[in-house]
N, C-alpha and C positions, 0 to 999 in steps of 0.2 A: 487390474487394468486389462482390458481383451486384449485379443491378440493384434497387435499395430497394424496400421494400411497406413501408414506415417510417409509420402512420399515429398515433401517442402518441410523444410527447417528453417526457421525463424534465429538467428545467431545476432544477440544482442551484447555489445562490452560496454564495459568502463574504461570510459575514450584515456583515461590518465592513467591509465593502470598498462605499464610492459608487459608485465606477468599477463596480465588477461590478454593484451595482444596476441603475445606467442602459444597461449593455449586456445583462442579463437583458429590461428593458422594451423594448430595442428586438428580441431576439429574439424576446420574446411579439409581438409585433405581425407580427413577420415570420412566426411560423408561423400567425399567425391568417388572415394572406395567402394563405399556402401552402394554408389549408385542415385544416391539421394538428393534432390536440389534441394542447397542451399540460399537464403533470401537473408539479405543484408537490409539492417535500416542504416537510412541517412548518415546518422553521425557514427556511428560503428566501420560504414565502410569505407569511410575517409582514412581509418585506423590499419584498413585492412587491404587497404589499395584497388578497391572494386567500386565500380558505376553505379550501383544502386540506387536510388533517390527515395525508396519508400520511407515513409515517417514513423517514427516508432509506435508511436500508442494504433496506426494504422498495421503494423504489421500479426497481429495473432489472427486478427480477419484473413489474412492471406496464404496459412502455413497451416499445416498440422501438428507440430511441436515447436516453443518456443523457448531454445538454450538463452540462459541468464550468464556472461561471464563477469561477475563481479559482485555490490556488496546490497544488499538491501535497499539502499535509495534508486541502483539502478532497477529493479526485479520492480520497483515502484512504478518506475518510466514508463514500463510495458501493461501495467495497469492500468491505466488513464481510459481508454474508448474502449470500444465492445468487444469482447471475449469469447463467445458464443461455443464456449466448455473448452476452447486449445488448452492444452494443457502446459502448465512450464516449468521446467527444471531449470534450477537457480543453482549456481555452482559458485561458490563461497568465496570472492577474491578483496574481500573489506574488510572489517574488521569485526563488526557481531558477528552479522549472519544469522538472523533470526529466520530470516521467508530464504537467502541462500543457504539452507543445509549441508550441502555435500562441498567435501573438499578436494582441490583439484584434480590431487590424487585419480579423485573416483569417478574420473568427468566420462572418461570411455570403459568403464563396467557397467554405470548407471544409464549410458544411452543404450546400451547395448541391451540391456535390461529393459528397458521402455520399448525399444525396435520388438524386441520376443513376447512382449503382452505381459513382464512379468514383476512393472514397479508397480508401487503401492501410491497412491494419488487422494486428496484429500482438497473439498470446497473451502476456501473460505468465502464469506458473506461480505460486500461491498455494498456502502453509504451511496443512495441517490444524492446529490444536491445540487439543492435550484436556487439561483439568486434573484429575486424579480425588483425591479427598479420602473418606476414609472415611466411610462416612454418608450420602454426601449423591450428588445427581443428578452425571453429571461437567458442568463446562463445557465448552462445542466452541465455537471460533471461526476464522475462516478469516482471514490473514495476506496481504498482497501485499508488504509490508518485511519486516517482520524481529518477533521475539518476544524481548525481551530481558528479563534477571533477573539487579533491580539491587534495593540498599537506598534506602529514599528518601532520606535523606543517608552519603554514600558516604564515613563517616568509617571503619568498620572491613573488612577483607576478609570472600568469604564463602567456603564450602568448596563445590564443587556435584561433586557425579558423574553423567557423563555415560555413556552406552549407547550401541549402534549395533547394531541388529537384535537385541540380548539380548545382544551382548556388550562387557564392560567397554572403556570406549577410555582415559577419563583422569578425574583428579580436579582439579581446577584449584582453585585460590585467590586469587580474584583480585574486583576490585573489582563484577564481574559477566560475566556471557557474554549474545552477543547471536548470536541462531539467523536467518540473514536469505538471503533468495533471492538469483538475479541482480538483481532490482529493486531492492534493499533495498541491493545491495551500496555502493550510491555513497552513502548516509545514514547512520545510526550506524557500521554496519561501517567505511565509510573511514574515519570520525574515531577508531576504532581501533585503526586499522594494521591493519586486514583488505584483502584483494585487490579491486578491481574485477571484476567476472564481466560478461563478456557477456551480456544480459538473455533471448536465445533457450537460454543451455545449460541443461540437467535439471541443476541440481546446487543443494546446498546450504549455504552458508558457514557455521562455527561458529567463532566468534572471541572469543576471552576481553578482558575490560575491566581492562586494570594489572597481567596477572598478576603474582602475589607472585614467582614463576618466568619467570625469562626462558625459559626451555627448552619453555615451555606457549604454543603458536603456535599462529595460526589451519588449522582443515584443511576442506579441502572434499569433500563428500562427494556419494553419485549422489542425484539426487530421490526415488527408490527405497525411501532407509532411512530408516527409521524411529527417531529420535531420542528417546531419554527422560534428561532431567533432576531430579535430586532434589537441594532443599538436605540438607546433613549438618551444618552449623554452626548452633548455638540461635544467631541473630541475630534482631534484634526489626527489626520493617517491613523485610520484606525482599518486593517487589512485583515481579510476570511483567506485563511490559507490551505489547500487542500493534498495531504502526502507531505507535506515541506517543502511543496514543487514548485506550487504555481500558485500566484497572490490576487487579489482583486480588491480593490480599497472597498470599502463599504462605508453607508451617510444613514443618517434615521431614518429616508424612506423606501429602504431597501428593506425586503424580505427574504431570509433562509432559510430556506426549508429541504431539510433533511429527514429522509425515508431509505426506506430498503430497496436495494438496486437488484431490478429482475435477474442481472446476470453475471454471476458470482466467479470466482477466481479458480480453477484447479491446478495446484499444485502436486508437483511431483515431490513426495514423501521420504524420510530416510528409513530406509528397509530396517534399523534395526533402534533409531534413537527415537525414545518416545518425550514428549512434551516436557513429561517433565526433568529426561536425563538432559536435553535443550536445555531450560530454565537453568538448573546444576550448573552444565558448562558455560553458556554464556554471562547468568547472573550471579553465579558462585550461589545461586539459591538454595536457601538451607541448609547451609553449610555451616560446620561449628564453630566459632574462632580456636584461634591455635594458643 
């Protein structure tokens, strides 16, 4: 990473989390040292006793570095709208911490680090999708996990047919499919039975939820193609959810379609844990039993 011209800080928490409170107060204080404006979103500074109104997924548009205090659902939060390269360090206050790597600990070595031009930073690739409904405007939302379409109670199967650049790939029946990056691949996809992906490859997992078919496997495809999903089964609540954040019911004449999003995530990296000592500690991966 160059040498920083980092002057606005983006300080994002986990509104339920103490711990993350009192180590947001002590970063305001530290950047107030620094010299550095600080910028609160919305629901952070209700937590942290400041005026701010900006909205979160608006906030990386407006800062030059974006602090995470908490756990990967929130580091998700700040993914949603455009990114346009802000870069963001995720400080570990949950309980994985797959996208938060660093631990509290290290929250004032690691900005300190980024201030001097001297962390290590790493894209990851985020999912376009568009949902188009006859009538109506379409919806675009931008993905860093996964896009899954499931029923809200997952008592009957659903039918969905899937596309791949315009041409038919499969129909699957199954208790849902979930459309997820290399990011995304170690969160719903693992759970499953979809592949781990290396989080730097261009590719994109599509992995069905129970299919009724055993023979209906997960496949991965280049970042390139362009994916369209359509339900075929009259199923009642049947919801496209996007991160595990935000829901939108979908009907049979609704189209999905899922591409590659021009403008991708930069993450601030841990200086010394690689991918797969991550995997190790978080999934006990590879690990022998005792």
């Amino acid at each position: 990473m160059a040498k920083s011209t980092i002057r606005r800080v983006g300080v994002v928490l986990k509104t339920t989390s103490p711990e993350a409170a009192n180590l947001g107060r002590q970063l305001l204080l530290e950047l107030d040292r620094l010299g550095l404006e600080a910028v609160i979103d919305r629901e952070s500074a209700q937590v942290l006793d400041s005026d701010d109104e900006i909205e979160r997924e608006d906030l990386p548009g407006l800062v030059d570095l974006v602090v995470v205090l908490g756990g990967d659902g929130t580091l998700l939060s700040v993914t949603r709208g455009a990114l346009g390269g802000t870069p963001i360090l995720g400080i570990n206050m949950g309980t994985l911490g797959f996208l938060t790597e660093h631990p509290a600990e290290q929250l004032l070595p690691i900005l300190h680090e980024v201030l001097d031009g001297r962390a290590k930073t790493a894209q990851r690739e985020r999912l376009l999708v568009t949902i188009e409904t006859p009538g109506r405007e379409p919806i675009t939302r931008c993905v860093l996990n996964d896009a899954v379409v499931n029923k809200s109670a997952l008592a009957r199967i659903v039918a969905l047919s899937v596309k791949v650049n315009g041409e038919f790939v499969s129909r699957f029946r199954a208790d849902g499919l979930i459309v997820a990056t290399p990011t995304g691949s170690t969160a719903y996809n693992l759970s499953a039975g979809g592949p781990i992906l290396f989080p730097t490859l261009e590719t994109i997992v599509v992995t069905p939820i129970c299919p009724h078919a055993l023979t209906n496997r997960p496949i991965v495809l280049s970042l390139d193609s362009t994916i369209e999903v359509r339900l075929e089964s009259l199923s009642e609540e049947v919801y496209l959810t996007l991160d595990g954040q935000q829901g939108y019911p979908i009907s049979t004449s609704d189209v999905i379609q899922i591409e590659r999003c021009p403008d991708p995530v930069t993450l601030i990296t841990h200086p010394s844990l690689s991918y797969f000592q991550i995997l190790h500690r978080k999934l006990k991966w590879g690990e022998r039993g005792g």
